[in-house]
SEZAGU-473984 format. One line per field, with one value per residue (C-alpha): residue in three letters; x, y, z; residue number from 1. Coordinates in nm, 2 decimals. Layout:
N
residuo Ala; ...
X X; ...
Y Y; ...
Z Z; ...
num NUM; ...
This chain:
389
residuo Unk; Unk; Unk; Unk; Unk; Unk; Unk; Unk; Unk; Unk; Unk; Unk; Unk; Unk; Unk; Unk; Unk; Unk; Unk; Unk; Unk; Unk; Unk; Unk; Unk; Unk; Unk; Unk; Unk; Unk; Unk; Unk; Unk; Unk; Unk; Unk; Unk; Unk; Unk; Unk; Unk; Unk; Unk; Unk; Unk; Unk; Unk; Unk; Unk; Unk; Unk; Unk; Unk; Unk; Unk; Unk; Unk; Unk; Unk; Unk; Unk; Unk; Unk; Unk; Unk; Unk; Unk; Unk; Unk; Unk; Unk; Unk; Unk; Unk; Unk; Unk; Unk; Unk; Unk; Unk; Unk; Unk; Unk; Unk; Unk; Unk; Unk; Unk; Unk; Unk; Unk; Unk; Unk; Unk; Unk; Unk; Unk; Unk; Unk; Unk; Unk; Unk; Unk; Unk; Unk; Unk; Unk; Unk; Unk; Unk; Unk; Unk; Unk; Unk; Unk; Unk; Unk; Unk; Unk; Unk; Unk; Unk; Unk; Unk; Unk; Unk; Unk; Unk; Unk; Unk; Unk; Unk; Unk; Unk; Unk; Unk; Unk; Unk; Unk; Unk; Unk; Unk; Unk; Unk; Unk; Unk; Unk; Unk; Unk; Unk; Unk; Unk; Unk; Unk; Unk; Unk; Unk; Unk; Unk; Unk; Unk; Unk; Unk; Unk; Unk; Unk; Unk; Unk; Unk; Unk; Unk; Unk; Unk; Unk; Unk; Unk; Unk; Unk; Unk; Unk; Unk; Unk; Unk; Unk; Unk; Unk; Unk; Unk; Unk; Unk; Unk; Unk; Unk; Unk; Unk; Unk; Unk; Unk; Unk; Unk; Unk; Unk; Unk; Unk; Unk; Unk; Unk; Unk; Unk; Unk; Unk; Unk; Unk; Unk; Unk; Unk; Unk; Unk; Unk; Unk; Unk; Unk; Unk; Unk; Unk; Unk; Unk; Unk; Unk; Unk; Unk; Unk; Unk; Unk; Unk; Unk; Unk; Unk; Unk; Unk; Unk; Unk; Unk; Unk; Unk; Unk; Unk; Unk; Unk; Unk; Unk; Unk; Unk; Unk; Unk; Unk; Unk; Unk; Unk; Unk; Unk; Unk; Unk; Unk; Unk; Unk; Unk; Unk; Unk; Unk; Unk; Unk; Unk; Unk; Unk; Unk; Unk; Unk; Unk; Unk; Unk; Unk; Unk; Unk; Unk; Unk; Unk; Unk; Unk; Unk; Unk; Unk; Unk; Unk; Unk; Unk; Unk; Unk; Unk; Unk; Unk; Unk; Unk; Unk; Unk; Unk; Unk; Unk; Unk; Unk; Unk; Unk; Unk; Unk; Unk; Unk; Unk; Unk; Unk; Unk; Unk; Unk; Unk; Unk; Unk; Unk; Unk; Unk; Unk; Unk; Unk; Unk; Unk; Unk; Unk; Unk; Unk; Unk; Unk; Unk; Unk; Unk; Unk; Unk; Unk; Unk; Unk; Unk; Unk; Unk; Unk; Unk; Unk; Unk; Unk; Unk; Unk; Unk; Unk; Unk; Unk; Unk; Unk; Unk; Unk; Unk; Unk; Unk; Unk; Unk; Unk; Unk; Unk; Unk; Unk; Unk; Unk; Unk; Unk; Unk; Unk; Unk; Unk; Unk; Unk; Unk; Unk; Unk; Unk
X -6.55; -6.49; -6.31; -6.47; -6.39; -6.54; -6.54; -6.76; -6.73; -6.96; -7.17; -7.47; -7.49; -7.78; -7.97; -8.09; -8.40; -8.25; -8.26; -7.98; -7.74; -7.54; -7.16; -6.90; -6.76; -7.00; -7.37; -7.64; -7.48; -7.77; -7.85; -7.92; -7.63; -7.41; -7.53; -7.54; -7.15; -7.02; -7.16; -7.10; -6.79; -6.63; -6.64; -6.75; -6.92; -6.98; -7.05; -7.11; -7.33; -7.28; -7.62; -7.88; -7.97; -8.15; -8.52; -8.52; -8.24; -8.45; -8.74; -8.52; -8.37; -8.74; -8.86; -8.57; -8.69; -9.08; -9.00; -8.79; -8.48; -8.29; -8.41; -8.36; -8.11; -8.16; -7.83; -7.79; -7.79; -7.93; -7.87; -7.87; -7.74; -7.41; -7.37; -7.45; -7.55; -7.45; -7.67; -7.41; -7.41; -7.12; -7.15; -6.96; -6.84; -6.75; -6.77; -6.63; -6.35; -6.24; -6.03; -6.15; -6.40; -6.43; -6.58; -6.68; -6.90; -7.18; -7.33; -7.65; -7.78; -8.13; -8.38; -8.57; -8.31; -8.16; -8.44; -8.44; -8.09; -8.22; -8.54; -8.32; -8.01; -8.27; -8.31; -7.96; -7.89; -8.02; -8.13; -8.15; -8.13; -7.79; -7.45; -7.17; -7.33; -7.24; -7.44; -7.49; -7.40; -7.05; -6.87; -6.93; -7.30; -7.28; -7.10; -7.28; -7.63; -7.46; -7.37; -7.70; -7.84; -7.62; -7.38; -7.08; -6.85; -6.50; -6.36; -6.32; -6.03; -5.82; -5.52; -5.63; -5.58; -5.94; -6.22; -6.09; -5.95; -5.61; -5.57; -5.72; -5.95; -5.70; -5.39; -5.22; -5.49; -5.83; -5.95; -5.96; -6.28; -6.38; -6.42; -6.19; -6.36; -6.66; -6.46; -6.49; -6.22; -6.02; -6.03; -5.70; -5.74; -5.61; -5.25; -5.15; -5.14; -5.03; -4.68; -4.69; -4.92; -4.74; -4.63; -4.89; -4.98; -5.32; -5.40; -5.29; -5.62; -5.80; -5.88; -5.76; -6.01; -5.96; -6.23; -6.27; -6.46; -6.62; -6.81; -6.79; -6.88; -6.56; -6.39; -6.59; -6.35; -6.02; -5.97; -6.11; -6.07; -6.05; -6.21; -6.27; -6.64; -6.86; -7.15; -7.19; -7.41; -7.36; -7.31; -6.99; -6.84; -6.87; -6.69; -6.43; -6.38; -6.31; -6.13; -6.38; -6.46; -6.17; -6.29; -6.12; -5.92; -5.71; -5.60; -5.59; -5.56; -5.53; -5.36; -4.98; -4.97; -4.80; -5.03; -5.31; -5.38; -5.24; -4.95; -4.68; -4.71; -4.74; -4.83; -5.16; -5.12; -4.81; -4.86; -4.50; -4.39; -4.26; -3.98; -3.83; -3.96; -4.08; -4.13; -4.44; -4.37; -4.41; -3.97; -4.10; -4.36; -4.37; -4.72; -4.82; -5.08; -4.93; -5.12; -4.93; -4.89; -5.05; -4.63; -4.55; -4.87; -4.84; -4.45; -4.55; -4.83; -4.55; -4.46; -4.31; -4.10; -4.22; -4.50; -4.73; -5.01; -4.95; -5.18; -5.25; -5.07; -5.14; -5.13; -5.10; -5.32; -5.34; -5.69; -5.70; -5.84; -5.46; -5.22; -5.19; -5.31; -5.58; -5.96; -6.32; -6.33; -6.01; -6.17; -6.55; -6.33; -6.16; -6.45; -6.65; -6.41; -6.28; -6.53; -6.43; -6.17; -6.03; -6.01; -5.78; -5.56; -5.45; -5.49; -5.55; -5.18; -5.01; -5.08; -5.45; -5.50; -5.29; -5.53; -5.81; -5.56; -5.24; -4.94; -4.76; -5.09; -5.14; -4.72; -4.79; -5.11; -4.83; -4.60; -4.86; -4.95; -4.64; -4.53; -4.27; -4.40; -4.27; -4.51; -4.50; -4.64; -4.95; -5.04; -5.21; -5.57; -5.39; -5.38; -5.00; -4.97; -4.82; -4.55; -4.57; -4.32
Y 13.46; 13.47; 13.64; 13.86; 14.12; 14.47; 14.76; 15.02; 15.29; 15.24; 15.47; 15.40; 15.61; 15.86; 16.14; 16.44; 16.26; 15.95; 15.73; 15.52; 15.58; 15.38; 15.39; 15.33; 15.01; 14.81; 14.73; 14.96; 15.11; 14.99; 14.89; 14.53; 14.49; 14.63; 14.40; 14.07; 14.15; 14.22; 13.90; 13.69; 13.81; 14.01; 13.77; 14.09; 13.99; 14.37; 14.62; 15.03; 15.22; 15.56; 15.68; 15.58; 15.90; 15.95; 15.86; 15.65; 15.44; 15.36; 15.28; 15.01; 14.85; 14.81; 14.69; 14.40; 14.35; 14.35; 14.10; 13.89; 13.91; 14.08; 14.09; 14.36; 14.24; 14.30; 14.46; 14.64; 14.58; 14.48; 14.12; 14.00; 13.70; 13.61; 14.00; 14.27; 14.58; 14.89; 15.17; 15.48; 15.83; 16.04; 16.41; 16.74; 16.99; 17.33; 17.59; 17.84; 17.66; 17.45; 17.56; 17.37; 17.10; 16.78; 16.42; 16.24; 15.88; 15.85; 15.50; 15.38; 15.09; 15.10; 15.22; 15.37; 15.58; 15.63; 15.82; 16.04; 16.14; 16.17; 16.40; 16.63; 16.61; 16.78; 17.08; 17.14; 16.99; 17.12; 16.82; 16.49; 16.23; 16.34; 16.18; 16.34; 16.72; 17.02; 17.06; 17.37; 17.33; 17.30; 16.93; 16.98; 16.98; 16.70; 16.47; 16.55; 16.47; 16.13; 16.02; 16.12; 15.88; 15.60; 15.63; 15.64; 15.89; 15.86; 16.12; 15.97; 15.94; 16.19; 16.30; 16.36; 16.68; 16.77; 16.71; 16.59; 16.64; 16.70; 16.77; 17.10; 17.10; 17.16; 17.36; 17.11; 16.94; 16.76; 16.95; 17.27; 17.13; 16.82; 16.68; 16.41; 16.25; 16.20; 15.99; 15.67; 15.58; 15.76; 15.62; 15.63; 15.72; 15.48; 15.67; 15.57; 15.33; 15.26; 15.31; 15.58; 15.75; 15.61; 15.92; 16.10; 16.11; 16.27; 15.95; 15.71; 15.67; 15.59; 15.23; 15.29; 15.18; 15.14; 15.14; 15.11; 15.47; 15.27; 15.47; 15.14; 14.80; 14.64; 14.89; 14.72; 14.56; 14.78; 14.81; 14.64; 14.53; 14.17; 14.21; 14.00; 13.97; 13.74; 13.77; 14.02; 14.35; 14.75; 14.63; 14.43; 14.67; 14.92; 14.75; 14.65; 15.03; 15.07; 14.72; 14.60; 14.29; 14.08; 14.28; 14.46; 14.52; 14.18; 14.35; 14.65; 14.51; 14.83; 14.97; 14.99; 15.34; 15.40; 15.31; 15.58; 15.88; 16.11; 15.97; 16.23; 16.60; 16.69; 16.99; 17.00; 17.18; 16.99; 16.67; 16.66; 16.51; 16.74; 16.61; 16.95; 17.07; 17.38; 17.47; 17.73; 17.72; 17.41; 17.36; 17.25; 17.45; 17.78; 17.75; 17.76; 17.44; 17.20; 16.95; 16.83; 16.48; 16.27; 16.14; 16.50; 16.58; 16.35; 16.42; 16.75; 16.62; 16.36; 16.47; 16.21; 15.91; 15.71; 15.42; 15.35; 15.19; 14.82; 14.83; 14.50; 14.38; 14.67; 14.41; 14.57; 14.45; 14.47; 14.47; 14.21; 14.51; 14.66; 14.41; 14.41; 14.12; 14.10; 14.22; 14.17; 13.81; 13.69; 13.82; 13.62; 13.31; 13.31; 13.46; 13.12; 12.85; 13.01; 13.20; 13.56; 13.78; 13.80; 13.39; 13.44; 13.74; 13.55; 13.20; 12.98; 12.89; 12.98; 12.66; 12.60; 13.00; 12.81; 12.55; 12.83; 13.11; 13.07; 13.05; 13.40; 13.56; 13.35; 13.44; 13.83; 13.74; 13.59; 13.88; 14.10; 13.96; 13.90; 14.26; 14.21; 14.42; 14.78; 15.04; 15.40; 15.61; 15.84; 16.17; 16.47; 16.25; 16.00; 15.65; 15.48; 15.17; 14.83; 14.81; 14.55; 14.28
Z 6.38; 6.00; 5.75; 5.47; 5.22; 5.18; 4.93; 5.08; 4.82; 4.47; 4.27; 4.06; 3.79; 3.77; 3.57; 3.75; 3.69; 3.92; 3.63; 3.59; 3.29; 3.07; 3.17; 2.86; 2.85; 3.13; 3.19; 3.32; 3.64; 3.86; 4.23; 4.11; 3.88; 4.13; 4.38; 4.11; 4.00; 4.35; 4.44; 4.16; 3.97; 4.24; 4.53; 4.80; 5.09; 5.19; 4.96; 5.06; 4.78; 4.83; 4.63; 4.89; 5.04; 4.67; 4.73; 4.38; 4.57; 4.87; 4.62; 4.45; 4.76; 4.89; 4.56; 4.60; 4.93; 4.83; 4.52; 4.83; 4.64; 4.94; 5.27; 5.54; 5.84; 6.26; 6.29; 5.97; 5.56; 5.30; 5.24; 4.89; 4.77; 4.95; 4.99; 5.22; 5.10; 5.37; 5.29; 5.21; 5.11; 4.92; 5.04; 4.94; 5.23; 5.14; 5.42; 5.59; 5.71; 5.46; 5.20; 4.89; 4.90; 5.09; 5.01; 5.27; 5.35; 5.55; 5.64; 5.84; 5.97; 5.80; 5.56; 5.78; 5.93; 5.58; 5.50; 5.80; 5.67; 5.32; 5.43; 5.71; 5.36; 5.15; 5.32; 5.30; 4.90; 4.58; 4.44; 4.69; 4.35; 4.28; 4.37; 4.58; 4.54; 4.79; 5.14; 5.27; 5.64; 5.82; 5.83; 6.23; 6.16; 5.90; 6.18; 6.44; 6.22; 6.14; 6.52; 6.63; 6.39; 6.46; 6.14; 6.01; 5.92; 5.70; 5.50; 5.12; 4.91; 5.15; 4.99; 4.60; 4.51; 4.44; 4.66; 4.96; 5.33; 5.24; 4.92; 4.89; 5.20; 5.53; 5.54; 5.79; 6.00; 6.01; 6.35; 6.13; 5.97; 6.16; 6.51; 6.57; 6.79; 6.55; 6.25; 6.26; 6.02; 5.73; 5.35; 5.18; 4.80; 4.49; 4.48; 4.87; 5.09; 5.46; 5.43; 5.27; 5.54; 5.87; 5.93; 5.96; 6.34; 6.36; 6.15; 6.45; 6.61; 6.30; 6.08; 5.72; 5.52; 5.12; 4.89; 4.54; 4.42; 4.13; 3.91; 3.66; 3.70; 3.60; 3.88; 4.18; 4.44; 4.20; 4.59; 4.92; 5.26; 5.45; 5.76; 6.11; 6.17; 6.34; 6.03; 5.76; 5.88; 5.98; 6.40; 6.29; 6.06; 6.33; 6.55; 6.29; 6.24; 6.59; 6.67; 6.93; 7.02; 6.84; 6.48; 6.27; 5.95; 5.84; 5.56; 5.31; 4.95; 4.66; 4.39; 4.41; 4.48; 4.14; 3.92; 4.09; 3.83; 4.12; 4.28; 4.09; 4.03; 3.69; 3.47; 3.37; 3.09; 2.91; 3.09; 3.21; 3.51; 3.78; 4.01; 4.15; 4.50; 4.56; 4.20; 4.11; 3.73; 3.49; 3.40; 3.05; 2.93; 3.18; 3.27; 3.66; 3.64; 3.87; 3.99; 4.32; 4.37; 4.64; 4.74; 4.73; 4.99; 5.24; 5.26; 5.41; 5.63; 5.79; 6.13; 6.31; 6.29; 6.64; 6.51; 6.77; 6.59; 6.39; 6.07; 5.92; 5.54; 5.27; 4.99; 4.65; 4.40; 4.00; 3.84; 3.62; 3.34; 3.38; 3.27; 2.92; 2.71; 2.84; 2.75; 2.84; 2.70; 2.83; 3.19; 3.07; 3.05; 3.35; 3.59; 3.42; 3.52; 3.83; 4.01; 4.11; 4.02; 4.41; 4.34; 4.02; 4.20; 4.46; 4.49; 4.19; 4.06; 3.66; 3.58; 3.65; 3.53; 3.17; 3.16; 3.05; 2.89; 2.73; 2.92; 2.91; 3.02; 3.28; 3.35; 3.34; 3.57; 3.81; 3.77; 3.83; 4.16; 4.26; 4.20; 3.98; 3.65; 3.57; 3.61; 3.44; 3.72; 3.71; 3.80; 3.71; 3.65; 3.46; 3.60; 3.58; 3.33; 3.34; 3.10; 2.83; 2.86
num 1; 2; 3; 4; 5; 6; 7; 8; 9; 10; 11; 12; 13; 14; 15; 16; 17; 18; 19; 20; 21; 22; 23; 24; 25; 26; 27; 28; 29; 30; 31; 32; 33; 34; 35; 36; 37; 38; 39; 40; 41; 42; 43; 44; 45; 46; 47; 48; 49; 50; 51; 52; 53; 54; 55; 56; 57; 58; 59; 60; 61; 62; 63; 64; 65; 66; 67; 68; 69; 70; 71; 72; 73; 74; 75; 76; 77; 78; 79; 80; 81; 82; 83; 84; 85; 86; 87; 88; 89; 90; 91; 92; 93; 94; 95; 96; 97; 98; 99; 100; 101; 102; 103; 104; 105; 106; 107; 108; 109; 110; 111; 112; 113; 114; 115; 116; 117; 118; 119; 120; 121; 122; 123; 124; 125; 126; 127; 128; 129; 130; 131; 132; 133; 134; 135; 136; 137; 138; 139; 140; 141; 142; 143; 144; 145; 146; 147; 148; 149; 150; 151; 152; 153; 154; 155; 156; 157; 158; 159; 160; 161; 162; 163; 164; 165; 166; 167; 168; 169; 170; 171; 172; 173; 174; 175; 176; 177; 178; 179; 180; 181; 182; 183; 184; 185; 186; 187; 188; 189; 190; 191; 192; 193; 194; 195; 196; 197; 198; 199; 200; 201; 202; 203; 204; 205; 206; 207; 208; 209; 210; 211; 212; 213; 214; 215; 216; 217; 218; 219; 220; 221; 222; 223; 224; 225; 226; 227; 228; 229; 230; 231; 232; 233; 234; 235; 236; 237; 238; 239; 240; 241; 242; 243; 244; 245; 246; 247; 248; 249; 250; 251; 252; 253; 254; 255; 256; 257; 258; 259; 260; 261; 262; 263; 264; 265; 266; 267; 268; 269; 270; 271; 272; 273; 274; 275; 276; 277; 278; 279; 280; 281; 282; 283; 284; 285; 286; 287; 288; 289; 290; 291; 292; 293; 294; 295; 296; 297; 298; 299; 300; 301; 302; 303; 304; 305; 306; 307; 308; 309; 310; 311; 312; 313; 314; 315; 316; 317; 318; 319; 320; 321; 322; 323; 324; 325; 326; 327; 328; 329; 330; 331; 332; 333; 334; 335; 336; 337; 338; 339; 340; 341; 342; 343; 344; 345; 346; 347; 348; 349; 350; 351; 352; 353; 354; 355; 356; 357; 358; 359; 360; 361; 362; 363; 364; 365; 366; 367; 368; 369; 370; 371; 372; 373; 374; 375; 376; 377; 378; 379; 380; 381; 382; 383; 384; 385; 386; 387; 388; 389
């Protein structure tokens, strides 16, 4: 069996229309850019695009596959290139028991079966080309439409304060909107990671899974997993999810939780940093608009302090496009003498990376890695910084 890294949470951006739109500051957001980056620049093996429910989607995976650029796998994916595509969907839950809106991740094995979901989604959506938009039936419905089609189902991004499980969509616990039995693993959001979640003990049965949420290209792989399979398709990330047959997660790699725009509670309207528990009213400016941190959420979820579970290395990670001094180009050079970005975060040394940069970026590259830069912390939808040495 064999090592390989996955990020099974991207978006291609889209018009109503299902065209794809420019994003600021990167390419075209399309299926095939996606695809070329995360296999060329990004180093992922395993990629999950969450758009594929939209019938345009399907029309450009089987365009790919048509033109035999990519080519449809027996157990599941999209090969293309050195990476697998896993065919994903991004859905919005809002019913009767929730009590704000949830994201959550569906993955199949197929095209074919992809489009069963897509046809039985759009009797239940408003407009089937769209990304992450509401469905109008109960999460219990949703997962037990996704087991009977052989899927995947993982709550995204769970503990932001908008738009997912815990953050607004459950009072205390998953069971009052889900079935526990049908999750197959839980993502983790960019301001958490393991430790911060251990206790949590409705969690214990679950694989953490962290993802990147890129709506950019230069975001792809911003977070990822190493995983144990025996080849690259839907069959052996199911049974990484549920650690069967010698799979499984080797290792989380994301954000340190700091730097995620949500980790703090702060005052949306002055943009203040609130420390003080159990406060209503912004201290500084009076105004009741607190955005609660994800640290502060997930201290009152924790419920025990008895482990049972190990969870692999949560290994934090800085983006190369967060530590200061260094730009687009600076990224251009490197990604053309070293290969992928994975390749320059963790293994090629300061003074190979000083043979192509000079040597205090390749220094802060080090620090960076190593974890030794200070870090201004974000909240409130404002990612935390690296500070300038």
């Amino acid at each position: 069996m064999q090592s390989y890294f996955s990020d099974l949470h991207i978006h291609i951006g889209r018009t109503q229309s299902g065209r794809a739109v420019k994003i600021t500051g990167s390419k075209n957001l399309t299926l095939q850019n996606i695809l070329d980056v995360a296999s060329s620049k990004k180093g992922l093996d395993l990629i999950g695009i969450i758009d594929c429910h939209s019938p345009e989607v399907i029309g450009e995976i089987e365009q790919l596959i048509m033109e035999e650029k990519a080519q449809e796998l027996r157990l599941g994916g999209v090969r293309y290139e050195r990476t697998t595509l896993i065919l994903g969907s991004e859905i919005e839950i809002y019913d009767e028991h929730c009590h704000g809106p949830i994201h959550v991740l569906a993955f199949f094995p197929t095209i074919e079966i992809m489009k069963e979901f897509s046809k039985w989604m759009s009797h239940h959506l408003k407009n089937i080309h769209l990304s992450s938009q509401r469905i109008y039936c109960d999460g219990l419905t949703l997962q037990n439409k996704v087991r009977e089609l052989g899927g995947l189902f993982i709550p995204a991004h769970v503990f932001t304060p908008f738009k997912s499980l815990y953050g607004k969509g459950v009072v205390k616990s998953l069971k009052e909107v889900f079935d526990p039995q049908l999750i197959d693993g839980i993502e983790l959001g960019l301001s958490s990671d393991t430790y911060m979640v251990k206790d949590i003990s409705e969690l214990n049965p679950y694989t953490f899974v962290t993802n990147s949420d890129a709506h950019s290209l230069g975001k792809l792989a911003r977070e990822y997993q190493k995983l144990q399979l025996g080849d690259v398709n839907f069959q052996e990330l199911k049974l990484a999810l549920h650690e069967q047959e010698g799979r499984g997660v080797l290792s989380n790699y994301g954000l340190n939780p700091l730097l995620g725009k949500y980790h703090e509670t702060v005052c949306a309207n002055c943009g203040e940093s609130v420390e003080e528990e159990g406060l209503i009213h912004c201290p500084y400016c009076g105004q009741s608009q607190l955005i609660k941190g994800v640290s502060k959420r997930i201290k009152e979820l924790s419920d025990t302090e008895y482990h049972t579970r190990q969870r692999p290395p949560y290994i934090h990670q800085i983006p190369l496009d967060f530590i200061p001094g260094i730009g687009p180009k600076t990224i251009e050079k490197l990604l053309n003498v070293f290969g992928t970005e994975m390749n320059i975060l963790h293994h090629v040394s300061v003074e190979e990376l000083a043979q192509v940069i000079p040597l205090k970026i390749a220094t802060t590259i080090d620090l960076a890695r190593s974890g030794k830069l200070g870090i201004t912390v974000g909240g409130g939808g404002v990612y935390g910084k690296i500070e300038k040495q």
